[in-house]
C-alpha positions in Angstrom: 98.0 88.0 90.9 96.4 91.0 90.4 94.5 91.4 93.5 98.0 91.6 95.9 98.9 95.2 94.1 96.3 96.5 96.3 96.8 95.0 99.4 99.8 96.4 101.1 98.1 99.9 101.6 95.7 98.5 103.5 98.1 97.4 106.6 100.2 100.7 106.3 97.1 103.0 105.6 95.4 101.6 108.7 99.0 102.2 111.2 99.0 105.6 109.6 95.3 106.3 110.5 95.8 105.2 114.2 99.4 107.5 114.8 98.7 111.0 115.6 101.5 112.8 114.0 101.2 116.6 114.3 99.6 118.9 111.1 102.8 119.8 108.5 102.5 122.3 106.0 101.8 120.0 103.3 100.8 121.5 99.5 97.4 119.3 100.3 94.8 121.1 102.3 91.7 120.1 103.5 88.6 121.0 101.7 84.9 121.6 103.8 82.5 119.5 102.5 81.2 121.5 100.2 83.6 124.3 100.4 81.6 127.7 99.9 84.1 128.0 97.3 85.9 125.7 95.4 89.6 126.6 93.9 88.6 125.0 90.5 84.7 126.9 90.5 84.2 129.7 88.6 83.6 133.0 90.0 79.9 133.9 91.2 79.1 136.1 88.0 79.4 133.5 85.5 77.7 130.4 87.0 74.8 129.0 85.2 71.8 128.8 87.2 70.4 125.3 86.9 67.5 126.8 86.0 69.1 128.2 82.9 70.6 125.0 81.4 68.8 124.4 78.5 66.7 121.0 77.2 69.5 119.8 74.9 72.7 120.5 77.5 70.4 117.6 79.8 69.3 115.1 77.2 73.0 114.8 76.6 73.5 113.1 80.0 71.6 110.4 79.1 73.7 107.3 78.7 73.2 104.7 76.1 73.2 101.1 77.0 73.9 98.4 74.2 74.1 94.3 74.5 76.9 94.0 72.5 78.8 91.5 74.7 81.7 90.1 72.4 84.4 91.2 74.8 83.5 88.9 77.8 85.0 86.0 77.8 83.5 83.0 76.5 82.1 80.7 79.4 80.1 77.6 78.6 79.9 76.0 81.9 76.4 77.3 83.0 77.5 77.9 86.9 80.4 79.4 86.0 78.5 81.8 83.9 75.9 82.6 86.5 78.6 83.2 88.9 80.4 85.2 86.8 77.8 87.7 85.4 76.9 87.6 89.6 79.5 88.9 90.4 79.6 91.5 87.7 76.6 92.6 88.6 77.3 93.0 92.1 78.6 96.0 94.0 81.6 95.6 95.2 81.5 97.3 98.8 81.0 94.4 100.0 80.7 90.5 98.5 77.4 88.7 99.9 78.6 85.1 101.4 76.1 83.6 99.0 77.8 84.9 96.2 80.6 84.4 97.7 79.8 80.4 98.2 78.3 80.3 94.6 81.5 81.2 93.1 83.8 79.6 95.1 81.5 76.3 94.1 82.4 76.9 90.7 85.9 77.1 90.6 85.9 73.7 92.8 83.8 71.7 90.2 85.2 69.6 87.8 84.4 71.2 84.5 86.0 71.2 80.8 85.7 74.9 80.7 89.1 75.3 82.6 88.8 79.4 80.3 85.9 80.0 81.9 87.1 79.0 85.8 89.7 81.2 85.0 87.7 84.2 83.7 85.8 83.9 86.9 88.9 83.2 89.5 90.3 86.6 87.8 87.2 88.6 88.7 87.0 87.1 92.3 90.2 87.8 93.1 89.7 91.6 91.7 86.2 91.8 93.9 88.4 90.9 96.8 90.6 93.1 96.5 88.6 95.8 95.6 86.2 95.3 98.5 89.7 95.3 101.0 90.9 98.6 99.2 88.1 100.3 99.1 87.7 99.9 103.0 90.9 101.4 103.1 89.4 104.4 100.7 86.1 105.2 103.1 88.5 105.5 106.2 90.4 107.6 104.3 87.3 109.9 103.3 86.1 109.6 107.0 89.4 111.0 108.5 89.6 113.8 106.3 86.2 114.4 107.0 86.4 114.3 111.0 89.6 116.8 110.6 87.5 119.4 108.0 84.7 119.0 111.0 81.2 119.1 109.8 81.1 122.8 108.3 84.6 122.9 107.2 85.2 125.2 110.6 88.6 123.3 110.8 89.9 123.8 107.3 93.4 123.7 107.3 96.6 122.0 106.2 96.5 118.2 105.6 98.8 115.9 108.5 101.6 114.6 106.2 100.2 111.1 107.4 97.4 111.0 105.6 98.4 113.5 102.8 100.9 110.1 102.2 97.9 108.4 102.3 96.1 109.8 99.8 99.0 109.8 97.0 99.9 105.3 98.2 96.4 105.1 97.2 96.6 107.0 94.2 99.5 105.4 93.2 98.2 101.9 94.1 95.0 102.5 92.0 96.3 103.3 89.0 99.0 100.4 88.8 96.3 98.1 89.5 94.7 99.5 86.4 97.7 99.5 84.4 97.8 95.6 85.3 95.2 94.7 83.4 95.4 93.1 79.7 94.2 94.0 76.7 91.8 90.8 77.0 90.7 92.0 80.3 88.9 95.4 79.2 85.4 94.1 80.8 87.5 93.6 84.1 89.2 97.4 84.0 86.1 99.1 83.6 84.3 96.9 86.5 87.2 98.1 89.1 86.9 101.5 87.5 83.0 102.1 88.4 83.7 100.4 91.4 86.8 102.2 92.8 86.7 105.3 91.1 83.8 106.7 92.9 85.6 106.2 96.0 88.8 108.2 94.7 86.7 111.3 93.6 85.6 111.3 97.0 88.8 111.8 98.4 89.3 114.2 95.5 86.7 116.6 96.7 87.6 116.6 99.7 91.3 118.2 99.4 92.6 121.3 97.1 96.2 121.5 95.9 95.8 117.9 94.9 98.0 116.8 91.7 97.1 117.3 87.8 97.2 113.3 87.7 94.1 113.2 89.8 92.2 114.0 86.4 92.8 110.7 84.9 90.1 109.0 87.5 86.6 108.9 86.4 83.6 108.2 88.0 82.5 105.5 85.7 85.2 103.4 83.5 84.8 104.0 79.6 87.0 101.9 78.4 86.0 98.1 77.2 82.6 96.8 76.7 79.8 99.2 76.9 76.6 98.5 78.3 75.0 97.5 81.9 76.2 94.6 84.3 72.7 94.7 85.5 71.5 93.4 81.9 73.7 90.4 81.8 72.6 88.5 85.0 69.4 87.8 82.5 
């Protein structure tokens, strides 16, 4: 279903990455990680010190949990819940095989809660497939990485391999988020936090980059508020 939208880059990212194609002139250029100077910073004479921001400027970074849990979905079964709010809670890097085996147990069982083995078979599907695409993501951030070398010394314009790379995965990331219901807000904002970190990465790492790239946050705000963490209790 949903899961397959993000798939195909992985197979074509991962030819791409092994041809050797020479550098092209490409609008994206590689950025040294950190740059001494990014094109977005401002000038020198109008940074803030850390020092100088003031108490209010950090108290307003805090971020305010709440329990209000009306938009999950309503699971009765009691190991498809567990499973569920498991995997929820769980980074998605990488899916432990006893989670893994949990939920896979759960969607077997015969159960009346055929809504809730549903709920849970569409957030397995989306951990898969965020775990295989966010592989793809890292090796992206790695090869940009070994061409910047480990100052930035090599600076310089981006291989039109992996500057078509970067935009598949851009495109594939945000028509997997556009896939997502109305119903399925909980789900969006899961793939968001998980993901999205991985797409700044690549981000940072390259100037010229498209206006579009603003859209990607590091942690989803749409849906349910609250932490993951808090519902595995």
């Amino acid at each position: 279903m949903m899961g397959p939208v993000l798939r195909s880059l992985s197979y074509s990212a991962r030819r791409s990455l092994r041809s050797l194609p020479s550098a092209s002139a490409a609008a994206f250029r590689l950025r040294s990680p950190p740059p001494p100077l990014l094109p977005f910073a401002a000038p020198a004479a109008h940074r803030i010190p850390v020092s100088d921001c003031s108490l209010p400027l950090m108290l307003s970074l805090r971020r305010t949990f709440s329990v209000n849990t009306s938009q999950l979905p309503h699971i009765t079964d009691p190991d498809i819940e567990s499973a569920f709010k498991d995997l929820m809670a769980m980074s998605w890097d990488e899916l432990p095989d006893s989670l893994i085996s949990e939920t896979k147990k759960a969607l077997s069982k015969s159960t009346d809660d055929k809504a809730g083995q549903e709920a849970l078979a569409n957030i397995f599907r989306a951990a898969e497939a965020s775990v295989e695409f966010g592989a793809v993501l890292v090796s992206l951030r790695m090869a940009l990485d070994d061409l910047s070398g480990v100052t930035g010394e090599n600076v310089a314009p981006l291989p039109a391999y992996l500057e078509d790379a970067v935009k598949a995965a851009y495109r594939r990331y945000m028509t997997y988020l556009d896939s997502f219901g109305p119903d399925e807000a909980y789900l969006r904002k899961k793939v968001e936090t998980e993901l999205g970190t991985k797409m700044i990465h690549l981000k940072m790492r390259c100037s010229g980059i498209g206006s579009e790239w603003g859209k990607i946050t590091l942690l989803g705000t749409s849906g349910i508020s609250g932490s993951y963490v808090e519902q595995r209790a």
